[in-house]
C-alpha positions, 0 to 999 in steps of 0.5 A: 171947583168945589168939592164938598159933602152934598148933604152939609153944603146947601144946594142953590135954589138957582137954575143950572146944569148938573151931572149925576153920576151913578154906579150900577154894581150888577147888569139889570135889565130894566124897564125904562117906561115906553121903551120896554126892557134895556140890559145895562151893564155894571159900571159908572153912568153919567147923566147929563141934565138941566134945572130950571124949575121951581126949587132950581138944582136942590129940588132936582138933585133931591129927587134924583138922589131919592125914590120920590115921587112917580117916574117921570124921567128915563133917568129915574128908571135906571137910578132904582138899581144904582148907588150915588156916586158923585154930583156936579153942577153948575148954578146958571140961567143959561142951560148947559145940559147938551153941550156937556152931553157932547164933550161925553159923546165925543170922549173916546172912555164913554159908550152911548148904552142908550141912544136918546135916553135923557134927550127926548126934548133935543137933538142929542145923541144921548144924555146918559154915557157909560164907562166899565172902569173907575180909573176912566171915570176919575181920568175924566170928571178930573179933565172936566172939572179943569175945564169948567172952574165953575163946577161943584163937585160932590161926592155921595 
């Protein structure tokens, strides 16, 4: 495990895996495209997701850390109204972005707020996991981390 400034260590061009946590400090009810108005209530949210294009993890997390370009992914919706907390990743061809999505799903500290949001390509439940407690949010990225030693962990 890395952990590290986001903005002094480079990101790789490499493909990979990554988790984007945010902390939304006030309940907003959002547009999220096709699916109309959703309440998301303050707290932490982690979203799961994979980047294999061009310009790999950089240009993915630099787009979700930005307001750049149009909204094309549910998760740049909700992200207006959050502040970046922190970013973990993995650089690696092989996408890990549902099995990840299941160690949360299963994890007793997180809610579903939004059955299929991030996940319209698979078959997960969802791609995006909610908790209202730091506490339970530090307890679980510290248990992840033990178990993927080849994750980086940034804090925003």
């Amino acid at each position: 495990m890395t952990i590290g400034n986001m903005w002094k260590l480079p990101l790789s061009d490499q493909p990979g895996s990554y988790i984007l946590v945010l902390y939304l400090p006030k309940s907003k009810k959002i547009v999220v495209g096709k699916w109309g108005l959703i309440k998301f209530p303050s707290g932490y949210y982690l979203y799961v997701g994979s980047a294999g294009g061009p310009g790999g993890l950089r240009s993915r997390l630099n787009r979700h850390l930005t307001s750049q370009g149009k909204k094309y992914w549910h998760i740049d919706y909700l992200k207006t109204y959050c502040k970046p907390y922190a970013v973990i990743y993995q650089a690696g061809k092989k996408s890990r972005e549902c099995a990840w999505s299941k160690i949360f799903s299963e994890h007793d500290k997180f809610l579903v707020p939004c059955p299929g949001f991030g996940a319209s390509d698979c078959k997960c439940r969802s791609h995006l996991f909610y908790t209202e407690k730091h506490r339970d949010l530090q307890q679980s990225i510290t248990g992840f981390l033990k178990s993927c030693s080849e994750c980086c962990l940034h804090k925003l």
